[in-house]
C-alpha positions as CSV (number, residue, x, y, z in Angstrom):
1,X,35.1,-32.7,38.8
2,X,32.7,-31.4,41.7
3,X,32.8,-31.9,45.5
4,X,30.4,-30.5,48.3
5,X,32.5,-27.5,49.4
6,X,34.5,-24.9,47.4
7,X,38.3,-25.7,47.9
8,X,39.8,-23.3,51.0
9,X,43.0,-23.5,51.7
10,X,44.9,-22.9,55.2
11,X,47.6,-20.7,55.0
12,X,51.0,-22.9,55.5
13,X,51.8,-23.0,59.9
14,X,55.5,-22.3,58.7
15,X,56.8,-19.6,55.6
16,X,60.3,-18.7,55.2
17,X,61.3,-15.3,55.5
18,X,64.1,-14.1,53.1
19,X,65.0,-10.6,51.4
20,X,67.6,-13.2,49.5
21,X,67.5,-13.8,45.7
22,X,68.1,-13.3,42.5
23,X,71.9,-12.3,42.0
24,X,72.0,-11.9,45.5
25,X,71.7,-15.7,46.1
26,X,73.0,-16.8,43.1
27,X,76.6,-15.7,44.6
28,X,76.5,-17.3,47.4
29,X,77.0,-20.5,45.2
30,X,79.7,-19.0,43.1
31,X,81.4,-17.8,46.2
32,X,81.8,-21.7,47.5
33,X,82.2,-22.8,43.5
34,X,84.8,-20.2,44.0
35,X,86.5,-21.5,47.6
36,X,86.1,-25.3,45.7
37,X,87.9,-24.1,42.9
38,X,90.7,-22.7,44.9
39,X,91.2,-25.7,47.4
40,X,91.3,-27.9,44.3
41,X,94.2,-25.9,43.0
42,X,96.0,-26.6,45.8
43,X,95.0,-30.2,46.3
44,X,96.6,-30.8,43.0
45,X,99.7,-28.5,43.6
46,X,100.3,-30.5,46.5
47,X,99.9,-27.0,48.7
48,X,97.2,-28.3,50.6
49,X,96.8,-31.5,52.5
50,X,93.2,-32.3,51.7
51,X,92.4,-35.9,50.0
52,X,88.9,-35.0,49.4
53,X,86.3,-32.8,48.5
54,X,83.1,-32.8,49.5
55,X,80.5,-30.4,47.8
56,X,76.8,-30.7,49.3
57,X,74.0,-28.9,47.2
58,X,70.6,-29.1,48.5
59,X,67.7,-30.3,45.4
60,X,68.3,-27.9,42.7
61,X,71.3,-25.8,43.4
62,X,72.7,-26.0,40.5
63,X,75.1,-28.6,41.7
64,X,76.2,-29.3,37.7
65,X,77.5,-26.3,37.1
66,X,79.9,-26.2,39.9
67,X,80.7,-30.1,39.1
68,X,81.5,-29.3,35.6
69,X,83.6,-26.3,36.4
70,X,85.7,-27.8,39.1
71,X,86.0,-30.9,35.9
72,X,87.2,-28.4,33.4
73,X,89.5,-26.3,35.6
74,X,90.8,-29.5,36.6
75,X,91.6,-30.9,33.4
76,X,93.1,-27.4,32.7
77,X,95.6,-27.6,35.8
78,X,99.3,-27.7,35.3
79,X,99.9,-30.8,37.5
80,X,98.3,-32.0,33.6
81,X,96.5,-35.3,35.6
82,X,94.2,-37.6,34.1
83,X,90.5,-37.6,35.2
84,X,87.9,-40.4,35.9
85,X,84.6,-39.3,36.4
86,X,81.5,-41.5,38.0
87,X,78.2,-41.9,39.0
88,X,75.6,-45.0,39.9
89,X,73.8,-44.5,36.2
90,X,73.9,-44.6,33.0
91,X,71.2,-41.8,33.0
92,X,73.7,-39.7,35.1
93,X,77.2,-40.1,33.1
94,X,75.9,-39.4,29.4
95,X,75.0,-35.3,30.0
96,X,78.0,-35.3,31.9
97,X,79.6,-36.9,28.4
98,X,77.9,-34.2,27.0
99,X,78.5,-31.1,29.2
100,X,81.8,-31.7,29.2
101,X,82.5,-32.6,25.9
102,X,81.1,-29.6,24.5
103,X,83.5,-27.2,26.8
104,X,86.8,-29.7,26.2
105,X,86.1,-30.7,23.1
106,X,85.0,-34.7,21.9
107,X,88.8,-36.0,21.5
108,X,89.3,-34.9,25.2
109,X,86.5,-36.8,26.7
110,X,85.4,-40.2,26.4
111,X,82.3,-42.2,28.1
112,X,83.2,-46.0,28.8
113,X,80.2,-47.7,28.3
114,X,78.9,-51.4,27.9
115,X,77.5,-52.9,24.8
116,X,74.3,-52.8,25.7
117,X,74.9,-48.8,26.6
118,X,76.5,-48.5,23.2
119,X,73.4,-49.4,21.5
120,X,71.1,-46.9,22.9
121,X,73.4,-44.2,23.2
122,X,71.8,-41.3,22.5
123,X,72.6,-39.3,19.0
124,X,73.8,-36.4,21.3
125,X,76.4,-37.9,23.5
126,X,77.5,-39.4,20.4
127,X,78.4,-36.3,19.1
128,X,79.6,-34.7,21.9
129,X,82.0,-37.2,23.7
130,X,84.2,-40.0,22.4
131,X,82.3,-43.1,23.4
132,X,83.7,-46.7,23.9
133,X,82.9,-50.1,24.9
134,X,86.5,-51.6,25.5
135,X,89.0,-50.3,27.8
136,X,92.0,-50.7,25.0
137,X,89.6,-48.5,22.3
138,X,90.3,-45.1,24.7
139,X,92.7,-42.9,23.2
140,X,95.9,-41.9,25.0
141,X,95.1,-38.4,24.5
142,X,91.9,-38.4,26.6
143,X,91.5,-36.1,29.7
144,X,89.1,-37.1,31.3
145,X,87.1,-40.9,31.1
146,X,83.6,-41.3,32.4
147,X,82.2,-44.6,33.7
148,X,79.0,-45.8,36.0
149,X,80.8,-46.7,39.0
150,X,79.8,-50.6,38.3
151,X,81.7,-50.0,35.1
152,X,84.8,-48.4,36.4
153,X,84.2,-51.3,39.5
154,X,84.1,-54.4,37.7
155,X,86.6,-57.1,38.1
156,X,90.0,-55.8,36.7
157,X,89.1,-52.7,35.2
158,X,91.3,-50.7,37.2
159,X,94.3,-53.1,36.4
160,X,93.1,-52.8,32.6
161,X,93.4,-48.9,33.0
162,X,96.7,-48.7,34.3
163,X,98.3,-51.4,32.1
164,X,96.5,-49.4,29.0
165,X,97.1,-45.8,30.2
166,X,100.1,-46.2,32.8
167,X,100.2,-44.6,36.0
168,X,98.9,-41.0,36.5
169,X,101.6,-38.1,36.6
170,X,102.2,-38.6,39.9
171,X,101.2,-42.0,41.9
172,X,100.7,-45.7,40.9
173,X,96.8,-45.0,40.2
174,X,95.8,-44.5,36.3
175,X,94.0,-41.1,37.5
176,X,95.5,-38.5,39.4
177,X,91.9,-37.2,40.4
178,X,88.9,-38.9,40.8
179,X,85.0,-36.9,40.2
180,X,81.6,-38.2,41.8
181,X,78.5,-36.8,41.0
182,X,75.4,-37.5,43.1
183,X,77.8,-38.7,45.3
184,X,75.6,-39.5,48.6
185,X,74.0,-42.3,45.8
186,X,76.6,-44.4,46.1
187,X,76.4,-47.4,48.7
188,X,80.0,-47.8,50.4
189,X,80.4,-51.4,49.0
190,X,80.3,-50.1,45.8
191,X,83.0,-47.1,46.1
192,X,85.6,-49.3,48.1
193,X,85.7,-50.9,44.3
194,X,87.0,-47.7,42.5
195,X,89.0,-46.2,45.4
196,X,91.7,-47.1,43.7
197,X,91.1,-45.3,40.5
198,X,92.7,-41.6,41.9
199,X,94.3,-40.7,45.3
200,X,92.2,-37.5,45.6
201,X,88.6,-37.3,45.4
202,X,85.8,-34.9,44.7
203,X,82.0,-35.5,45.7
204,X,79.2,-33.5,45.0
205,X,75.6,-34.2,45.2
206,X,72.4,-33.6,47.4
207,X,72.6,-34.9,50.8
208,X,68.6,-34.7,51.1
209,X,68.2,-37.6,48.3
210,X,67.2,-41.2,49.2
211,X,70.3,-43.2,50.0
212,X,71.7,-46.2,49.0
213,X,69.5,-48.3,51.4
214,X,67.3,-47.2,54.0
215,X,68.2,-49.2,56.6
216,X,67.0,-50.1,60.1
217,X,70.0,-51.7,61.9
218,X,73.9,-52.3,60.6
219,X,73.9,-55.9,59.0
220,X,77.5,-55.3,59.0
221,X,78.3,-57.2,61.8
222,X,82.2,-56.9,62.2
223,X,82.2,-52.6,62.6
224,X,79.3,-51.1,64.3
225,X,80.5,-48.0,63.1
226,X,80.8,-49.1,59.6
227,X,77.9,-49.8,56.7
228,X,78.5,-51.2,53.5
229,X,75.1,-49.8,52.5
230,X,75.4,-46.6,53.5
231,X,76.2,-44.0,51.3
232,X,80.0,-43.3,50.9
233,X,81.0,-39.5,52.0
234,X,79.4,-40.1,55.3
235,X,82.1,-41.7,56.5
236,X,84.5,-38.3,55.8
237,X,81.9,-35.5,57.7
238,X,84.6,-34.5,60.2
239,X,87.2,-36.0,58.6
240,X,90.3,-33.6,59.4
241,X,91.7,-34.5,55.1
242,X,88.3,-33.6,54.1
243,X,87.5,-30.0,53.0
244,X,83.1,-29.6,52.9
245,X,81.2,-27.3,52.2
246,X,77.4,-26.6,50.8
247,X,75.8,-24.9,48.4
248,X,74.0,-22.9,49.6
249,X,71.4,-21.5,47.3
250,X,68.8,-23.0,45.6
251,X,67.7,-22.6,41.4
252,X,64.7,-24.9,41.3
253,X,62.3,-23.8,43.2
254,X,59.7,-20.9,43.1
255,X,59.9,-18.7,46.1
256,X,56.7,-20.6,47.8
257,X,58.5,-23.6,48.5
258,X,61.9,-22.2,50.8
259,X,60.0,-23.4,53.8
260,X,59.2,-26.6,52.2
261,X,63.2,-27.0,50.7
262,X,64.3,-25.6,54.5
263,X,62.5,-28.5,56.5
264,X,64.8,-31.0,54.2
265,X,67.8,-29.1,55.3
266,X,67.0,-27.8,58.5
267,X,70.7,-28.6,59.6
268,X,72.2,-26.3,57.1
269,X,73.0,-22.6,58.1
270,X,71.3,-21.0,55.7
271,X,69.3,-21.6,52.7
272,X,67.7,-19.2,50.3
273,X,66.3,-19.1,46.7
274,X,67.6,-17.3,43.4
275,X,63.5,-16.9,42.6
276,X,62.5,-13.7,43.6
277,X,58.3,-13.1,44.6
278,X,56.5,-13.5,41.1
279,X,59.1,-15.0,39.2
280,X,57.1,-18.3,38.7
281,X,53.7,-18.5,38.3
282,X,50.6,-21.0,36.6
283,X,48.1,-19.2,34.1
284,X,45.3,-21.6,34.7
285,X,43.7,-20.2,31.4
286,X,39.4,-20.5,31.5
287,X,38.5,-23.4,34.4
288,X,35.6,-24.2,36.3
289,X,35.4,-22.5,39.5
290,X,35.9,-25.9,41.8
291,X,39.2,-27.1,40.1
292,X,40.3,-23.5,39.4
293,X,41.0,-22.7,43.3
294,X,42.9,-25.6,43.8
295,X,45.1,-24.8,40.3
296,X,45.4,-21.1,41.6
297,X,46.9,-22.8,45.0
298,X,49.2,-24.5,43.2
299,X,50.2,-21.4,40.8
300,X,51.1,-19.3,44.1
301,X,54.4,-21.7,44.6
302,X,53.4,-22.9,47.9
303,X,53.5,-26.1,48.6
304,X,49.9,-27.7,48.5
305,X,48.3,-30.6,50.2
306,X,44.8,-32.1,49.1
307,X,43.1,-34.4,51.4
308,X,40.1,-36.1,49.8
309,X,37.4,-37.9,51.6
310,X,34.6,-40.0,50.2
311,X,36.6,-41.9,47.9
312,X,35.4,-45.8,47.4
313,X,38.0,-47.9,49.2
314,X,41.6,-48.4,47.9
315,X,43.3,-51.9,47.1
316,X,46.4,-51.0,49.5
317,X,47.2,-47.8,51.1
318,X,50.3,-47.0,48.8
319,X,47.8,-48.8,45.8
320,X,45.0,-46.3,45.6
321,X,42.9,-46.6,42.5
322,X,40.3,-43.9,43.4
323,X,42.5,-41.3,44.6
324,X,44.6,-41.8,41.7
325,X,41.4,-41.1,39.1
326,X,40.9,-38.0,41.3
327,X,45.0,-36.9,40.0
328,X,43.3,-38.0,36.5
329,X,40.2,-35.7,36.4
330,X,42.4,-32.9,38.0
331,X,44.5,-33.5,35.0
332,X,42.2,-32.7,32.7
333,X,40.8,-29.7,33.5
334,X,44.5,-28.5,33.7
335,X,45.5,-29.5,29.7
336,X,41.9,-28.8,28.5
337,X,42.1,-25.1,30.0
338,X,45.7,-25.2,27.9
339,X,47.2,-23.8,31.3
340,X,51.1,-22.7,31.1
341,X,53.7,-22.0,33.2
342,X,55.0,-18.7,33.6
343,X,59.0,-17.9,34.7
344,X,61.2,-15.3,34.8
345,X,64.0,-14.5,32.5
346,X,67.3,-14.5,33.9
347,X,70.5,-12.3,33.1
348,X,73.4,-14.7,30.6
349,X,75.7,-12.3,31.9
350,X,74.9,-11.9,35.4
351,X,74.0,-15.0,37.5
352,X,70.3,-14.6,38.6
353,X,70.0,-11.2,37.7
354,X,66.0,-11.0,36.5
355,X,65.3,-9.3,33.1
356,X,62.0,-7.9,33.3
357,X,61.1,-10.7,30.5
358,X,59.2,-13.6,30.5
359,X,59.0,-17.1,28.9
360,X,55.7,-19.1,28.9
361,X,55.9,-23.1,28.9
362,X,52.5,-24.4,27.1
363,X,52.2,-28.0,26.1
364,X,53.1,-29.6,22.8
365,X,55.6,-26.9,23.0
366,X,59.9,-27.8,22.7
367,X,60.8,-27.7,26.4
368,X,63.2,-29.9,27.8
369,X,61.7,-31.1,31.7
370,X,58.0,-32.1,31.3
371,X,55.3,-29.6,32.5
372,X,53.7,-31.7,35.0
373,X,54.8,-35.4,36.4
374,X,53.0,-38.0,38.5
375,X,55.1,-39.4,41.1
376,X,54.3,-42.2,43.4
377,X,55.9,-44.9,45.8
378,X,55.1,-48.8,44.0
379,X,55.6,-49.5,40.8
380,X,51.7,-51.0,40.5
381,X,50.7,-47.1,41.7
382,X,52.8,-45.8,38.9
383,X,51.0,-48.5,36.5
384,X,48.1,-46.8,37.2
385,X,49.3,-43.3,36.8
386,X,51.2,-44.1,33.3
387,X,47.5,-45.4,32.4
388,X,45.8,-42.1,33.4
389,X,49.3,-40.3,31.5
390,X,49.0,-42.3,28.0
391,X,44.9,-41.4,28.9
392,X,45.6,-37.5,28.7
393,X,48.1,-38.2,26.0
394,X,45.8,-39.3,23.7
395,X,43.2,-36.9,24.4
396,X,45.0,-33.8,24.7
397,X,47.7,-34.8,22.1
398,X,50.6,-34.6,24.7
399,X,54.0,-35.9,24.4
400,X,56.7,-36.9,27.7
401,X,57.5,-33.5,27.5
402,X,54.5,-32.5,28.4
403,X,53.4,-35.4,31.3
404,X,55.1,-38.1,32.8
405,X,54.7,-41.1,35.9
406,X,57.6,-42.1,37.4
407,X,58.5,-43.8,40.5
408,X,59.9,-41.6,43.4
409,X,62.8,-43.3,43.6
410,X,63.5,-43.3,39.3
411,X,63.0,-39.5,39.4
412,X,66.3,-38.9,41.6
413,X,68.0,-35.8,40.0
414,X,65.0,-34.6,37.9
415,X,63.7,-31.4,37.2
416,X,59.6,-30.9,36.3
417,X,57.0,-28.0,36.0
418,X,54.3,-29.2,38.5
419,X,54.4,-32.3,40.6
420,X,51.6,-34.3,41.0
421,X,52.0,-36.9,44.1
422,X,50.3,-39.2,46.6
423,X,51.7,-38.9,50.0
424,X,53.9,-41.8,50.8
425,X,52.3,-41.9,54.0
426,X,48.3,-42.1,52.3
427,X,46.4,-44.3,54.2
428,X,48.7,-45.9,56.7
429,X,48.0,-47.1,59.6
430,X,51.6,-47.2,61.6
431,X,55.3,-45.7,60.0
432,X,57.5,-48.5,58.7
433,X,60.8,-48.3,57.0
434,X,59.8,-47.5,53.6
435,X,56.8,-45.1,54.0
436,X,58.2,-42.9,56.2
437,X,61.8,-42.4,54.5
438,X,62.6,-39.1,54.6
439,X,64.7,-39.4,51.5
440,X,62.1,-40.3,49.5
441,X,59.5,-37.5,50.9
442,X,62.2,-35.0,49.9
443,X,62.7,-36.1,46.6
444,X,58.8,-36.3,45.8
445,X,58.7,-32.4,47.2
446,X,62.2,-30.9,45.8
447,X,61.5,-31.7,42.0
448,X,59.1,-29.1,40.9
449,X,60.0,-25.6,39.6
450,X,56.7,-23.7,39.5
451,X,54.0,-25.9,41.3
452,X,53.8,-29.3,43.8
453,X,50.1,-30.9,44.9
454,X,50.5,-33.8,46.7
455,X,47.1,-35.6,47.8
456,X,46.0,-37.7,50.0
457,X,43.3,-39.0,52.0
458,X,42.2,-37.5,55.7
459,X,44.4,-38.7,58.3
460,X,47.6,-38.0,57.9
461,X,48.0,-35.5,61.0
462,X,45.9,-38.8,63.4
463,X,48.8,-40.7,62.3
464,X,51.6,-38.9,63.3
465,X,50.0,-38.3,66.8
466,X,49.4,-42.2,67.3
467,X,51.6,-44.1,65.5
468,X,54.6,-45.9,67.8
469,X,57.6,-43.8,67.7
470,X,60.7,-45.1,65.6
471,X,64.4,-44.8,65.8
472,X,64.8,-43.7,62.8
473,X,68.2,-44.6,60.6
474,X,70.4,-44.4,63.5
475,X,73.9,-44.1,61.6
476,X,74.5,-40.9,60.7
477,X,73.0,-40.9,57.2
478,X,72.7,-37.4,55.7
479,X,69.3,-35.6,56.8
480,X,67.3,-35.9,59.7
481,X,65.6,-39.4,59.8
482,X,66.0,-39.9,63.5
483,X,62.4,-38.9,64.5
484,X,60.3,-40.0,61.7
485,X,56.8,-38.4,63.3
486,X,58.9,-34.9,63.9
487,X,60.1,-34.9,60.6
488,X,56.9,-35.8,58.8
489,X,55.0,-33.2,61.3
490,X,57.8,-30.2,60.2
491,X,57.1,-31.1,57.0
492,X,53.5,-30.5,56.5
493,X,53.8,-27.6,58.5
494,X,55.3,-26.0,55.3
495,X,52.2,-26.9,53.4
496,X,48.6,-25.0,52.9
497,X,46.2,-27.3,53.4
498,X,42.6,-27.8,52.5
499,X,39.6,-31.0,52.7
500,X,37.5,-31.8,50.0
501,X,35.0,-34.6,49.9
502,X,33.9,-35.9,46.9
503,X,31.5,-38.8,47.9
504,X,28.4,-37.6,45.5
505,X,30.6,-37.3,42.8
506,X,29.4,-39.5,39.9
């Protein structure tokens, strides 16, 4: 890949200052796991008079953890309740199945899951959980049952649960406490149909995610105040039998992107990262000089933005062809230098706590999260990236651990090496509904550990300065989505920045 000037990039307008990390931040989560663990006590002692719990973790905060400890120490509690546990996907509920499985053992936890679940189960949840397709096949001995929330919400299943199990220790509900991860997923419509399942409730999930539905007015015409689409714990921010709190401390990212992860969050009072200055890195192994600066950009941490000119002219401006073979040729001088990532060790003992050791992540290696993934907005964009990805595949000999494509919105709660993204907003001419989300701009930047490069073509900054201003989502959905062109603006103020032009490129 050549263009007519050496890539430069502009120092980010905005960089986060923070002497926070490593076991110094990673505390601040365990002090709120900590306060969680305690008001949970209570809430099932019947000390305190909190009905739910509300756990916010920003993109990467390790949100599982505290999820699965508040599970276990729940199932552990001398009130001796039975535990449902939910989520929107099947995607979501089996390493839950697994995670908690492995610390209460298979005969204490089972996954309820369809027929067609069943028979792509994965060998591991298998193992690791007791796993069920009819409601009378759970034992009586289970703790704790995990079900999608359509599962758990179809027609009857409640009643099935109580006639099969009886009513929980205390109450006429068959669970005396009801867990929901990724909880700001679930549409309101779609919770009022397991409400029933436990009186007390615990959510926990990023707050920065795309909702249910981006919306544009209430189609829920009988309750202004109400939204059947909108997600759930939104309803319970200032509720006075709600106890909230966040998390607040972040695990993904590398130290660059705190700006980028404190622009998502900018309502939150404070933020800060367990990666400490150096702890992530990219060895960009022997490159050509042109695609070697903008690799090096990436390796730094902070968040990169490529504008390209010259490029032929796009199908649509969320279909773009050309700038998508420019991802492509970037691609391949990144696998045929063999570059690696590079991350700090951390302490088993002490959370956070670096080691002075390294591991290196090189592709074709065992690694669970794939090195690098392609995200975009429309599924015919993500055709053509899974095209360029089964291209480098074959060439480089890569597996899906090593690249992906995936839509935005199907990479919800994933983790990567690099990201590799169009700008929702490339080529647009005005800010509509779905371009402008802010949920979906935060989960294209928040999934990346070590390096994001989202590209685009030149105009993105002409855009925000012209384009009609919009209400935003004007019902209190979490993040700030009431000034699209503000929001959009702090954003790429996070970003270094540089203009290449590629038009006599053969």
């Amino acid at each position: 890949m050549e263009h007519k000037e050496a890539s430069h990039f502009a120092d980010p307008l905005v960089v986060a200052n923070s002497s926070v990390h490593h076991e110094e931040a990673a505390v601040l989560n365990s002090r709120v796991a900590d306060e969680a663990s305690v008001e949970l006590a209570d809430m099932l002692s019947g000390v305190s008079p909190m009905e739910r719990m509300l756990l916010k973790a920003a993109a990467g905060a390790g949100k599982s953890y505290a999820l699965k400890r508040l599970v276990v120490e729940a199932a552990q509690h001398p009130r001796d309740e039975r535990i449902a546990v939910t989520a929107f996907t099947n995607k979501q509920v089996r390493p839950l199945a697994i995670s908690l499985g492995e610390s209460l053992g298979k005969n204490a936890v089972a996954l309820l899951a369809s027929k067609a679940a069943y028979d792509e189960m994965p060998a591991e949840v298998l193992e690791s959980a007791t796993v069920v397709t009819s409601t009378k096949d759970l034992p009586n001995t289970v703790k704790v049952v995990i079900a999608t929330v359509a599962r758990f919400g179809a027609m009857g299943e409640i009643k099935r649960l109580r006639d099969h199990f009886g009513a929980a220790t205390y109450g006429a509900n068959p669970f005396g406490l009801l867990f929901v991860d990724e909880a700001w997923q679930i549409a309101h419509h779609l919770f009022d149909k397991v409400t029933k399942l436990a009186p007390l409730w615990v959510g926990v999930g990023d707050v920065g995610q795309l909702p249910p539905l981006e919306i544009g007015e209430n189609p829920w015409r009988g309750d202004p105040g109400y939204n059947p689409y909108r997600a759930w714990p939104t309803d319970y921010n200032k509720d006075p039998r709600t106890w909230s709190k966040e998390l607040p401390a972040v695990w993904r990212p590398a130290v660059g992107h705190l700006a980028l992860w404190r622009a998502f969050y900018p309502e939150w009072e404070s933020l800060d990262c367990v990666a400490g200055p150096g702890d992530r890195s990219i060895d960009i192994g022997s490159m050509d000089e042109d695609p070697a600066a903008i690799w090096q950009q990436v390796g730094t941490g902070v968040p990169t933005l490529l504008e390209v000119d010259g490029l032929p002219q796009p199908e649509a401006a969320d279909i773009d062809l050309p700038l998508m073979g420019l991802v492509e040729a970037l691609l391949e001088e990144f696998f045929a230098a063999e570059a690696s990532l590079i991350s700090a060790v951390y302490d088993n003992d002490v959370s956070g706590r670096s080691t002075g050791t390294w591991e290196t992540t090189r592709p074709r290696g065992e690694h669970m999260d794939p090195m690098v993934t392609i995200l975009a907005t429309r599924n015919q964009s993500v055709d053509d990236a899974i095209e360029a990805v089964e291209r480098l595949q074959k060439k480089y000999d890569l597996t899906d651990r090593d690249i992906v494509a995936s839509t935005v919105d199907s990479w919800q709660g994933q983790t990567n090496g690099i990201t590799v993204a169009i700008h929702p907003l490339n080529g647009a001419t005005d800010l509509d509904a779905f371009n402008s989300a802010f949920g979906r701009l935060a989960v294209t930047c928040t999934r990346a550990t070590h390096g994001l490069l989202i590209v685009t073509r030149p105009g993105l900054d002409q855009l925000l300065a012209a384009a009609p201003a919009r209400p935003g989502t004007p019902f209190g959905e979490p993040g700030t989505r009431q000034l699209p062109r503000q929001t959009h603006a702090r954003i790429l103020a996070t970003f270094a920045r540089s203009t290449i032009d590629v038009s006599d490129d053969e």
